[in-house]
Each structure stands twice: as C-alpha cells, then as structure tokens.
Backbone as CSV, one residue per row, in Angstrom:
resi,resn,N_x,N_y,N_z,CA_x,CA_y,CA_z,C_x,C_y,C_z
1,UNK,-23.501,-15.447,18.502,-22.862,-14.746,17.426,-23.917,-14.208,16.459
2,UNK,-23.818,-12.658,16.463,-24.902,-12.137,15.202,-24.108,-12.557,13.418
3,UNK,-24.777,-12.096,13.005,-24.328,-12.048,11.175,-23.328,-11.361,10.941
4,UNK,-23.297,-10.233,11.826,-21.636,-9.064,11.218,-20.981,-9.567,11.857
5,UNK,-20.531,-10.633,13.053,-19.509,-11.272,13.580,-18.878,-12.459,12.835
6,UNK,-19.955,-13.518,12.090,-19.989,-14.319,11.180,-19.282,-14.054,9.925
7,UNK,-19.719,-12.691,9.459,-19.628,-11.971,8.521,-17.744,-11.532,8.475
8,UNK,-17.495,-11.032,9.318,-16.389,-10.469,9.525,-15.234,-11.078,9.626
9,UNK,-15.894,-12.679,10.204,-14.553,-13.683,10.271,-14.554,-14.682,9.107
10,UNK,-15.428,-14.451,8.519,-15.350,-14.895,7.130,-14.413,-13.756,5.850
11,UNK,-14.604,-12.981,6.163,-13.443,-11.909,5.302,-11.826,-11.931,5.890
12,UNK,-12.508,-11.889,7.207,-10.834,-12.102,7.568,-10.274,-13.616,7.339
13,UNK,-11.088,-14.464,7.100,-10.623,-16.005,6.827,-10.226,-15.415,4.974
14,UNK,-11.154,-15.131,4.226,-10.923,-14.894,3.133,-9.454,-14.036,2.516
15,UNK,-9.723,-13.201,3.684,-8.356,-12.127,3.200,-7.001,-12.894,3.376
16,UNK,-6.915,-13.870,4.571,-5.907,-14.547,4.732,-5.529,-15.667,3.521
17,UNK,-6.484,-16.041,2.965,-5.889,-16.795,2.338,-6.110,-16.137,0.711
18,UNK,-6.272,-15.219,-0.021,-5.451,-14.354,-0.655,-4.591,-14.176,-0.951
19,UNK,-3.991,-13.687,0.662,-2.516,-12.815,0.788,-1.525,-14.607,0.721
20,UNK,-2.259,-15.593,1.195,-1.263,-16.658,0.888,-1.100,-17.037,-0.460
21,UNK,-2.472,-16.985,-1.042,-1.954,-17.064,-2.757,-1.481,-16.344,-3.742
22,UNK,-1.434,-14.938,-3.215,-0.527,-13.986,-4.013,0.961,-14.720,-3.272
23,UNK,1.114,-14.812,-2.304,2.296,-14.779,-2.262,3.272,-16.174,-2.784
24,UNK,2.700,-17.321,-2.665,2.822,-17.861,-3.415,3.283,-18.507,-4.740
25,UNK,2.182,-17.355,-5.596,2.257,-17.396,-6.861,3.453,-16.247,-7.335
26,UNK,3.924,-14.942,-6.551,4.810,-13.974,-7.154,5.913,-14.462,-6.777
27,UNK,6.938,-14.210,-7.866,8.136,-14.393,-8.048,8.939,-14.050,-6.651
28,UNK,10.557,-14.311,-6.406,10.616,-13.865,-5.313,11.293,-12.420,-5.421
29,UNK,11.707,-12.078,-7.070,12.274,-10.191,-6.945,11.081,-9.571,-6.700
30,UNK,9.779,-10.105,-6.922,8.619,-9.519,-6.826,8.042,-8.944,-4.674
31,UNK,8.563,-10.574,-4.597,8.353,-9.871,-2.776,9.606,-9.392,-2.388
32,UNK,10.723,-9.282,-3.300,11.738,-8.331,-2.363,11.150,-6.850,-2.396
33,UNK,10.724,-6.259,-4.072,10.311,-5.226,-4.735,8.708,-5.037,-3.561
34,UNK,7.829,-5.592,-2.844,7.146,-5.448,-2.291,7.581,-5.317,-0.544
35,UNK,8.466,-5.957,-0.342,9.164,-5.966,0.968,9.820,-4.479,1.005
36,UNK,10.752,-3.751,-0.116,11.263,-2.870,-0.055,10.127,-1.769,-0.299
37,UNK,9.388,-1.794,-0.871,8.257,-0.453,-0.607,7.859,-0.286,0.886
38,UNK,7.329,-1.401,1.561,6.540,-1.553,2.734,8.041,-0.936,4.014
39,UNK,9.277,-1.164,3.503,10.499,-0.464,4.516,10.417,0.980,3.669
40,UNK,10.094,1.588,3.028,10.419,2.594,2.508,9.001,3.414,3.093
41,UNK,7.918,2.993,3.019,6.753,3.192,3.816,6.966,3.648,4.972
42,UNK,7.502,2.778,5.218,7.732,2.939,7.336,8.637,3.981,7.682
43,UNK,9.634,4.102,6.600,10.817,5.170,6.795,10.171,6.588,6.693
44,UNK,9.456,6.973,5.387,8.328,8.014,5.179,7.503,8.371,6.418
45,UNK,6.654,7.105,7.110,5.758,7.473,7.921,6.695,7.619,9.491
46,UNK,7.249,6.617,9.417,8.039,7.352,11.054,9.016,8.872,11.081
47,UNK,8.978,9.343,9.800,10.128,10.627,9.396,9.244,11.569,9.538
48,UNK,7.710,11.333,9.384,6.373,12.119,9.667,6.210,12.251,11.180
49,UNK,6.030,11.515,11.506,5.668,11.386,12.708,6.922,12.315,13.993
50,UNK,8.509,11.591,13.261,9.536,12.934,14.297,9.255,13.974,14.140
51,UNK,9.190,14.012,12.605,8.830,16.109,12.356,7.420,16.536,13.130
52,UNK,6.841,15.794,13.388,5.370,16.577,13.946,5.930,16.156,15.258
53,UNK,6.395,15.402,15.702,7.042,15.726,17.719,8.166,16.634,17.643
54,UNK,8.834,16.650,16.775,9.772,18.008,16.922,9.278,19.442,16.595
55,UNK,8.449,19.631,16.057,7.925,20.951,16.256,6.974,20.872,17.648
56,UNK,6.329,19.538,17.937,5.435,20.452,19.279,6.629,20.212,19.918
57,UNK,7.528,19.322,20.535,8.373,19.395,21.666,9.569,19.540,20.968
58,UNK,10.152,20.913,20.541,11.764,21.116,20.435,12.525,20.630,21.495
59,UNK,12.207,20.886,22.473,13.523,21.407,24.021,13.695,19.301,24.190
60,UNK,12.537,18.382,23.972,12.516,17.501,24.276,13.828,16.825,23.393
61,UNK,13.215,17.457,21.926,14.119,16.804,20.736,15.635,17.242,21.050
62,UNK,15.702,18.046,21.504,16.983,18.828,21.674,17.547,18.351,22.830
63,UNK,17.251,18.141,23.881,17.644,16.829,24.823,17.947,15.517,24.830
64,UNK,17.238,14.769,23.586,17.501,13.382,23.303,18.473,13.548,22.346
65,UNK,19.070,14.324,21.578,19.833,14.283,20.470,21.417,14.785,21.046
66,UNK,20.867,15.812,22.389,22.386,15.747,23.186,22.698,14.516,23.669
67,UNK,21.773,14.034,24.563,21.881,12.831,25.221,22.103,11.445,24.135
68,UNK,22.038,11.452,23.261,22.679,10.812,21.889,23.947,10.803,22.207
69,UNK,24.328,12.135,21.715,25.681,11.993,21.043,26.393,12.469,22.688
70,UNK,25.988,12.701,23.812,26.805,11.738,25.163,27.048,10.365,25.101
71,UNK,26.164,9.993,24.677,26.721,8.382,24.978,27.484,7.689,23.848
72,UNK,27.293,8.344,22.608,28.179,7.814,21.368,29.701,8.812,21.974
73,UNK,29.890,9.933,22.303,31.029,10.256,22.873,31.986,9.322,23.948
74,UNK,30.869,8.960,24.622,31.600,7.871,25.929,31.674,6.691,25.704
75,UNK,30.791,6.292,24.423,31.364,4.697,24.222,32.805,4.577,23.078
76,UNK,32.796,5.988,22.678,34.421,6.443,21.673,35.318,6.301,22.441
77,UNK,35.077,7.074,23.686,36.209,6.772,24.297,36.207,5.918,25.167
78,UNK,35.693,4.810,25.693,35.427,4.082,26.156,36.619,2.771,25.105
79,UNK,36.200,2.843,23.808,36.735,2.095,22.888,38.152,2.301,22.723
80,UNK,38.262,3.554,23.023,40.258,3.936,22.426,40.529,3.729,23.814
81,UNK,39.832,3.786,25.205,40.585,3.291,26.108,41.129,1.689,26.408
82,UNK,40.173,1.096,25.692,40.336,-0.152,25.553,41.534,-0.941,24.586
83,UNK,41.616,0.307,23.543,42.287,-0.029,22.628,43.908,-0.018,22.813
84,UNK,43.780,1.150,23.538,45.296,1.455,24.400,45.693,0.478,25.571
85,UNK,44.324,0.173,26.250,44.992,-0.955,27.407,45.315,-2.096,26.649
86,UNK,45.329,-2.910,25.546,44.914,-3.699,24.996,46.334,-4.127,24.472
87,UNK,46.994,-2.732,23.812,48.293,-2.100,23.127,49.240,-2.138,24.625
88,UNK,49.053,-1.945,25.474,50.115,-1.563,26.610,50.440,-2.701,27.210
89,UNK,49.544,-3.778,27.114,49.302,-5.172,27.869,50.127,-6.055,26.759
90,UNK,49.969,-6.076,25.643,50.807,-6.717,24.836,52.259,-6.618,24.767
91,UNK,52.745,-4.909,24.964,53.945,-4.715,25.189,54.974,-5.157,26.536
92,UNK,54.128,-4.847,27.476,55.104,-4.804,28.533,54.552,-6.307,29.079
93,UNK,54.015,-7.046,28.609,54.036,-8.648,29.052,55.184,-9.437,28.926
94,UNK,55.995,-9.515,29.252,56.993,-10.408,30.105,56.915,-11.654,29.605
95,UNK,57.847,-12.329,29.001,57.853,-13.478,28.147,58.691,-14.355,29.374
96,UNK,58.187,-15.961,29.200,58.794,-16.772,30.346,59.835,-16.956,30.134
97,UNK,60.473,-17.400,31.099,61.912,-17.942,30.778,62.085,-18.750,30.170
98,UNK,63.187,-18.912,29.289,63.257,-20.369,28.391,63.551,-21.519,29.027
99,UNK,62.968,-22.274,28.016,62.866,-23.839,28.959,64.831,-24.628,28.689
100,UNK,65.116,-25.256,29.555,66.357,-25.722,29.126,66.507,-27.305,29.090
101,UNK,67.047,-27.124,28.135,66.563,-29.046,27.369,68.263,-29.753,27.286
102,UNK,68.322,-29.840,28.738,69.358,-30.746,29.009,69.447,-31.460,29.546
C-alpha cells in the first residue's frame, strides 16, 4: 500500500463518520427537510436526463409511451372484466336448499 491509498481510506473512514455525527446530532424535521431535497434532486436530474433521450431518440420515446398506455388500456379492461364476472357470479349463484328441522 502507497500513501494515496492510506491516504484515501483514511478520508473515507473520516467522511463516514461525519455523516454519522451530523446525523445524529440534527433534529428529525431536519433529515426529513434533507431527505426531501435529495428526492427533489433526483426528480430534477432524472427529468434531465428524459429530455436529453427524447430529443436524440423521439420515435423510441414515442414507442414506449404508446406501449404505456397499451398496457394501462388492457389492464382497464382487464379490471371491469373482472368486475362484471365478479357482479354476474354473485347474482345468478343459486342459494341451497333449506335445511328442514324436523
């Protein structure tokens, strides 16, 4: 092991335990208020990232967004078919004969 390997796992030992004593020590609206930036982050940077694949590949974007809303179409009706067998099975079920207690 040279000195910048030494070196390096000593910062990363250092940085780790930091991030354990900030966290720690802050309140907990404080790591929600830090939890909710870091999702608001990710929302920003992955909303970057579609817009720059949808301009180089339209025809792609435009294929996955049909192929979307195919399968949210077929699981709709998939659901009201279910909903109707569900409704038809309740009705026409046939109640037993009564018991006779003599």
């Amino acid at each position: 092991m040279n000195k910048l390997d030494d070196y390096t796992d000593r910062v990363v030992d250092l940085a780790g335990k930091v991030g354990d004593a900030v966290k720690e020590h802050l309140p907990d609206h404080a790591m929600r208020w830090i939890e909710t930036g870091a999702a608001i982050g990710a929302v920003k940077t992955g909303s970057r990232v579609a817009r720059t694949f949808v301009k180089r590949n339209p025809a792609i974007a435009a294929v996955a967004i049909a192929g979307a809303g195919l399968l949210w179409y077929a699981a709709r009706r998939r659901a009201k078919r279910t909903d109707v067998q569900a409704a038809g099975n309740s009705i026409t079920k046939r109640a037993p004969p009564p018991s006779r207690l003599s």
